[in-house]
C-alpha positions, -999 to +999 in steps of 0.1 A: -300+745-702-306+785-710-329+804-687-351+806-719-356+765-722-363+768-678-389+793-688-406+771-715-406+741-693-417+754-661-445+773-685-456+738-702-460+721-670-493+742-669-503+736-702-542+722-700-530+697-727-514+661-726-491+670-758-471+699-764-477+730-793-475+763-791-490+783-776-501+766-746-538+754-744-546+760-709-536+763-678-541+734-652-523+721-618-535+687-628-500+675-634-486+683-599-516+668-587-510+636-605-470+638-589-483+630-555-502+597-563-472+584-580-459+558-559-429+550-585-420+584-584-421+594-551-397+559-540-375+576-567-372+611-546-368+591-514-338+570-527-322+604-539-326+617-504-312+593-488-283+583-511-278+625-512-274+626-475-256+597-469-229+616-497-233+644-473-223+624-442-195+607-465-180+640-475-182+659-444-165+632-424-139+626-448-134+661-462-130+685-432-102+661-419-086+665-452-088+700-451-078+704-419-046+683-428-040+707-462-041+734-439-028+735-411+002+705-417+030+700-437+040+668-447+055+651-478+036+644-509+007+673-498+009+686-529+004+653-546-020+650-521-041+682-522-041+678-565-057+640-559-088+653-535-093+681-558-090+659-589-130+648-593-141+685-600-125+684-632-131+649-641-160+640-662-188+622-643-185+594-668-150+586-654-158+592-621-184+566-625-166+538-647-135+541-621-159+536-589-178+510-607-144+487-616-136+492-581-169+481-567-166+454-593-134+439-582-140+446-543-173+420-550-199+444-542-235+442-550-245+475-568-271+492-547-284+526-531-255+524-509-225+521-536-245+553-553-243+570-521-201+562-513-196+573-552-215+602-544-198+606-511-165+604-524-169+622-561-180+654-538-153+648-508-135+678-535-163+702-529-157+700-488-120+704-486-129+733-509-157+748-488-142+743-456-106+750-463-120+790-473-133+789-437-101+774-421-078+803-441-102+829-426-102+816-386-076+836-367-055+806-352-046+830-324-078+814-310-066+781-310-030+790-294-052+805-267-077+780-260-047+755-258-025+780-240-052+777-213-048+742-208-077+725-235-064+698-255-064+694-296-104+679-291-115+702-270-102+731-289-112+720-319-157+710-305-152+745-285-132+772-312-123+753-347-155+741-354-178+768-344-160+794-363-158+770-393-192+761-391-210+787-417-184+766-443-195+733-431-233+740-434-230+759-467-209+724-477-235+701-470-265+722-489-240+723-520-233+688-516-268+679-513-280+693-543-251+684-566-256+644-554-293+652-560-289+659-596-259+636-604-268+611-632-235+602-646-217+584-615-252+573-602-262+555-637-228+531-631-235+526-595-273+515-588-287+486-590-322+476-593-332+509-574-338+544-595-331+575-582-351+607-591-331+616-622-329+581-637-364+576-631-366+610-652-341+599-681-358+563-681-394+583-685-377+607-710-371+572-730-406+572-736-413+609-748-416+644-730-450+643-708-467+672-686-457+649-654-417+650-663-419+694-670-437+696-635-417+674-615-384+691-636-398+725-628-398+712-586-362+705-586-356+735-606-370+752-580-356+737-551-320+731-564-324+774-567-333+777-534-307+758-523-279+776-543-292+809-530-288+799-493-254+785-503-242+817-516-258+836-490-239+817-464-209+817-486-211+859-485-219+860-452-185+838-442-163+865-468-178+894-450-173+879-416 
């Protein structure tokens, strides 16, 4: 979407009319009103939180081990390794999704808010290696020679130096996972169950024609998906400089 289409929709979801034309007839708040007595909707937003940061929990977990290992380890097969953690950012969503949903499918599991969230989880696993390995290549490992030189062992060194210098990384990893499991649609529509998440309620709504109600509640995660990004990057700029 072109900054021109963001402008016409977030400009329409004050249009005092139900139906679209140009220009707008209008302006009104009426549709951001209606937002927050719709009970459908606002289950929707709640699901994607929660699936969002369970993929958060999911990646972190898995992801700064894995960088960690592609770091500072050598072992055989890394490289096979290191391309098969990186491989979802440059797979489609669509295969992302069909592969997690044939292996829900033959593990017997019931599709639900929590095989969303592990698809999510894993799918985004790429973006935290990738986030937190730029902070592990900038830490001075001098540190951790001389923590352990002084007699802490590998946890200790790692709760008291590794992870505190690191951390900038980790938290600007969990707001860029956040908002990219927010938004998914592809791996999410082969993964839920009976349960929609904000942007299938949207599409399933979209079925049914463009309203004022589906330009204001795009215009809100336009909005806070930006502010998210920004403090990503900010974080991101402030690790480079550091």
């Amino acid at each position: 979407m072109c900054s021109s289409d963001l402008v016409v929709l977030m400009v329409y979801s004050f249009n005092g009319e139900s139906v679209g034309g140009f220009p707008p007839h209008g302006w009104t708040v009426r549709w951001y009103q209606m937002l927050f007595v719709d009970n459908a909707l606002w289950l929707s937003v709640w699901n994607s939180v929660l699936v969002a940061a369970s993929a958060v929990a999911i990646s972190i977990l898995f992801g700064f081990p894995a960088a960690l290992a592609l770091q500072r380890t050598s072992f055989p097969g890394k490289i096979i390794f290191r391309r098969l953690v990186l491989l979802p950012l440059i797979l489609p969503g669509i295969i992302t999704g069909l592969s997690l949903l044939t292996f829900f499918v033959a593990a017997g599991a019931k599709l639900s808010l929590m095989t969303v969230a592990i698809g999510h989880g894993t799918a985004l696993i790429a973006v935290a290696v990738t986030e937190i390995s730029a902070g592990l290549q900038k830490l001075d490992m001098a540190q951790e020679e001389a923590s352990r030189d002084l007699g802490a062992g590998e946890w200790r060194t790692f709760w008291r130096v590794t992870l505190p210098n690191v951390r900038l990384s980790v938290i600007a990893a969990m707001l860029l996972i956040f908002t990219l499991s927010l938004d998914e649609i592809a791996v999410t529509f082969f993964l839920v169950g009976r349960e929609n998440t904000l942007p299938l309620e949207i599409w399933s709504r979209l079925r049914r024609g463009i309203t004022p109600e589906i330009n204001a509640v795009s215009t809100l995660i336009f909005c806070f998906s930006l502010v998210t990004i920004v403090l990503w990057y900010k974080l991101r700029k402030q690790r480079l400089e550091g």
